[in-house]
N, C-alpha and C positions, 0 to 999 in steps of 0.2 A: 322657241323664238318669240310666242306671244309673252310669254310669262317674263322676257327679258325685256323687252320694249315694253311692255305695262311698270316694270320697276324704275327703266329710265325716266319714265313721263315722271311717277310719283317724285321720286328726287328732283326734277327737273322745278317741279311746284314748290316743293316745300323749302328750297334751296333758295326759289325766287322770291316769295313770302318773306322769308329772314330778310335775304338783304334788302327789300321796299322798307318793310319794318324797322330792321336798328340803322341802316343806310339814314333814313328821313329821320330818324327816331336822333341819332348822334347829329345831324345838321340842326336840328332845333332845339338841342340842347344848347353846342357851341355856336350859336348865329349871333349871339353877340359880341361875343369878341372875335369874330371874323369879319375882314372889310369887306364890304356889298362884292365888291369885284370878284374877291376869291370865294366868296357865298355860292354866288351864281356859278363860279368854274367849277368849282367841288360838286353842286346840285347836277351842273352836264356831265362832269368826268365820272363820275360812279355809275353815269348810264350807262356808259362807251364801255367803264370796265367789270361790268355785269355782262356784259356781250360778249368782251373777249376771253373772261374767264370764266363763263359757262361754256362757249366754245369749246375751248379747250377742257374741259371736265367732260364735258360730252363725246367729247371725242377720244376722250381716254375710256368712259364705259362702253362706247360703242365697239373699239377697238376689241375691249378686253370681252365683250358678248362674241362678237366676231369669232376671236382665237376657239374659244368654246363650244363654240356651235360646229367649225372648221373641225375639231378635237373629236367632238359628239360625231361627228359626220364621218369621221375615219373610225372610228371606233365600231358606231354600226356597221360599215361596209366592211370592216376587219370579222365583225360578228357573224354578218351572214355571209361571210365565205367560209367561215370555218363551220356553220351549218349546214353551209350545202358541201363542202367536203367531206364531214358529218356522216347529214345524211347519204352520201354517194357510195361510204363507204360502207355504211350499215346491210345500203340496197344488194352490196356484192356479196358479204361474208354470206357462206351455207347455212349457218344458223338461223333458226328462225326468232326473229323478232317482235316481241308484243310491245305498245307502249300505251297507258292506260294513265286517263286521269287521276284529279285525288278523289272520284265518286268512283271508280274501278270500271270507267267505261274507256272503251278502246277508241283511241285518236289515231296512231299509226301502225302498222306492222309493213315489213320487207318484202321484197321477192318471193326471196326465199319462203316463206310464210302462205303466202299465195299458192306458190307452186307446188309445196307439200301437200299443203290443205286441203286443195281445190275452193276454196273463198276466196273471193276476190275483197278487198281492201272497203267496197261500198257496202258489200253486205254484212261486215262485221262492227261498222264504223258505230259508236254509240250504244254500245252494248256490252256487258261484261261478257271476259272471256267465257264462262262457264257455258252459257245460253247455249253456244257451239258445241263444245267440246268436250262437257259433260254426258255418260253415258251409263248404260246397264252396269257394266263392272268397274267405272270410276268408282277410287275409296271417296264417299263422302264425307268423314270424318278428316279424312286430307284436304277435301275443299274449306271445307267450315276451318279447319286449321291454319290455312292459308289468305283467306279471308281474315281472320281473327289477326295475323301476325301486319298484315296492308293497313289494318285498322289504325295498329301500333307504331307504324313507319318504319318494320323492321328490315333489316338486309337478312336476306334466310335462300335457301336452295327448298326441291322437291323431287320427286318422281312421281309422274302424275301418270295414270292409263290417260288418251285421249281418243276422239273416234275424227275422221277425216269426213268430206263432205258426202263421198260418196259410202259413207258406214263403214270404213274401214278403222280399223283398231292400229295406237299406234302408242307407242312410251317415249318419254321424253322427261330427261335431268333440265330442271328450269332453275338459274340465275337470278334472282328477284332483288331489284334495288332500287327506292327510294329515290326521287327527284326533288332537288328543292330549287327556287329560284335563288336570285343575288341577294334580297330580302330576308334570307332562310324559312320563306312559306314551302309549304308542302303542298307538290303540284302532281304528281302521279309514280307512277312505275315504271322502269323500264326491265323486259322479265326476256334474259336470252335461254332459247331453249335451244339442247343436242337432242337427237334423236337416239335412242338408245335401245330399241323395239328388239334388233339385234342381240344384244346384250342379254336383256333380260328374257329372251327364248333361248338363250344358252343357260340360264339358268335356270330355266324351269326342264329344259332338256337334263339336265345336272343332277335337281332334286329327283326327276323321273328313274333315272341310270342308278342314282343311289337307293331308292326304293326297292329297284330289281335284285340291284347287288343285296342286300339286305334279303330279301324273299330266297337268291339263290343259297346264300350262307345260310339262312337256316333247315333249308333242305337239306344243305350239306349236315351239316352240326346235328341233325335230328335224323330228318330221315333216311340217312344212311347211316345213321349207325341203329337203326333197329336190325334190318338184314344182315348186314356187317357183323353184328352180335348175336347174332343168329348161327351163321356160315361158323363164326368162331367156337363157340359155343360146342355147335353137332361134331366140328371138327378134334375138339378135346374127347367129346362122346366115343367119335372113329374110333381112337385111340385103344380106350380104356374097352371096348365092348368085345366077344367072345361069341355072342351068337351072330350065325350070318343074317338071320329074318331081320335080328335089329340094325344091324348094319346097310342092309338093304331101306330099310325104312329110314335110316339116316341119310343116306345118302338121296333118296327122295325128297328128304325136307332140305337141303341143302339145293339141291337144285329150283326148290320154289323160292326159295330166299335167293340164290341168285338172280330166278329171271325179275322178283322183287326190284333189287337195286338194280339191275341191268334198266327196269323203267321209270328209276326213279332217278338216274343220272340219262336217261333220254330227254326226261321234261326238262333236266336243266340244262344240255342240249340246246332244247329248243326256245329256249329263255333267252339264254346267250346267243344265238343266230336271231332270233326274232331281235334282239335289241341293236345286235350288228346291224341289221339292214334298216332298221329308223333309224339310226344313225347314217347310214351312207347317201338314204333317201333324206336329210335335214343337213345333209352335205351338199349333194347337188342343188337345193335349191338354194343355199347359199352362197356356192359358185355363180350361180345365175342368176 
C-alpha cells in the first residue's frame, strides 16, 4: 500500500511539472498571435483543465491500486486458509512430521511427532534433528549421507534407527523433500516418517530362524550321517561275519552309533522347539 501511494505522488509531480512547463512554455510561444482576451482564457483554462484531468488520472490509478490490493487481500486470505487446513491436516495424519529449515534446524513437527517421541514441539524447536535422535547404534555413515544429500536439495527416502525421549529405540522409513518458495529459493525440508520398528524385528527375527535353519541342516547333512554310516557300515559287516564274538562286538558298536544319532537328533529337537517358543513368545508381544 505504501509503495503504491509513493508511485502515485511521483507521477502526480512529474505529470504537473510537464504541464506548468510546455502549458506556459506553448502560451509564450503563441502570445502573439493570440488576442489578449483569448491569452488570458487559455492562461485560466489549462488550470481548470489540469484539475479536472489529473482528477480523473488519479482516480483511474487509485482505482486500479485499489482492485489490487482488494486482489492481494483475497489472495492472502485464500493462502492462509489453505495453511491452516494445511497445517490441520498434517496435525491429524499418524505419521510423524519433521519440518526443518534451509540451516537443518527444526521449525515445526505434528502431534503425531510429540506423542511418539515424548518431545514436545519447544524442546526440539531450533535444533537439528539429529541432536535427539541420534544414538549408540544409529548408522552414522546414514546420517552424514543424509545430511550430504539436504546439502544438495535432493528428494531421497531413508531407514534411520532412532531413540525416543525416554531411550527407547525405534526405526523409521523417512520421506525427505525439499521446500522452495514462489521465488524458487530453497527454504527447508519437510521429512514424513512411518514407523517401521515392527518390520524390521521381523526381520531380524527372519535372519535369526535362517541362522538356526542353517545350523540344523548341517547337523542334519553331517552329523548324521557319521553314525548313519556307521550303523550301515556294521550292518553290511552282520552280514558277511561267521564268527559270533565278532558279531556280538558288532552289534555293540551299532548300538553306540545308535544312541550317537539318537543325540544328535535330540539337539536338533531341541533347536526346533527352542525356536518354536521365541517365536510364539515374539508372537504374543505382537498381539499386545
Amino acid at each position: 500500500m505504501r509503495s503504491g501511494a509513493l508511485r502515485i505522488a511521483i507521477i502526480y509531480v512529474i505529470v504537473a511539472l510537464l504541464w506548468i512547463t510546455l502549458s506556459d512554455r506553448a502560451l509564450y510561444i503563441f502570445h502573439s498571435t493570440l488576442t489578449p482576451q483569448l491569452y488570458l482564457a487559455i492562461g485560466s483554462g489549462k488550470g481548470y483543465f489540469f484539475v479536472i484531468a489529473n482528477a480523473i488520472f488519479l482516480y483511474k490509478l487509485i482505482s486500479n491500486d485499489k482492485k489490487k490490493l482488494i486482489e492481494s487481500t483475497k489472495e492472502s486470505i485464500r493462502a492462509d486458509k489453505e495453511i491452516k487446513k494445511l497445517g490441520h491436516i498434517l496435525t491429524r495424519v499418524n505419521n510423524i512430521i519433521i519440518i526443518t529449515n534451509e540451516n537443518n534446524f527444526i521449525t515445526w513437527v505434528n502431534k503425531a511427532f510429540e506423542d511418539f517421541t515424548g518431545y514436545q514441539f519447544d524442546e526440539v524447536a531450533g535444533y537439528a534433528p539429529a541432536t535427539f535422535f541420534a544414538g549408540g547404534e544409529t548408522d552414522l555413515d546414514l546420517l552424514s549421507t543424509i545430511i550430504r544429500k539436504k546439502k544438495a536439495m535432493e528428494a531421497f527416502s531413508a531407514e534411520v534407527n532412532c531413540y525416543k525421549k525416554d531411550g527407547g529405540k525405534f526405526w523409521v522409513s523417512g520421506e525427505y523433500t525439499p521446500l522452495f518458495d514462489d521465488k524458487n529459493v530453497f527454504i527447508g525440508y519437510i521429512a514424513v516418517y512411518n514407523d517401521i520398528t515392527g518390520l524390521k524385528q521381523k526381520e531380524k527375527d527372519t535372519i535369526r530362524q535362517n541362522e538356526k535353519l542353517k545350523e540344523v541342516a548341517w547337523l542334519s547333512s553331517h552329523e548324521i550321517r557319521r553314525p548313519l554310516a556307521n550303523i550301515i557300515g556294521l550292518a553290511g559287516l552282520m552280514k558277511t561275519s561267521i564268527d559270533l564274538d565278532e558279531k556280538i562286538e558288532i552289534v555293540e558298536r551299532v548300538g553306540l552309533s545308535a544312541e550317537e544319532l539318537d543325540e544328535i537328533v535330540h539337539v536338533i529337537n531341541s533347536k526346533i522347539h527352542k525356536e518354536i517358543n521365541i517365536d510364539a513368545v515374539a508372537l504374543r508381544h505382537t498381539i499386545q
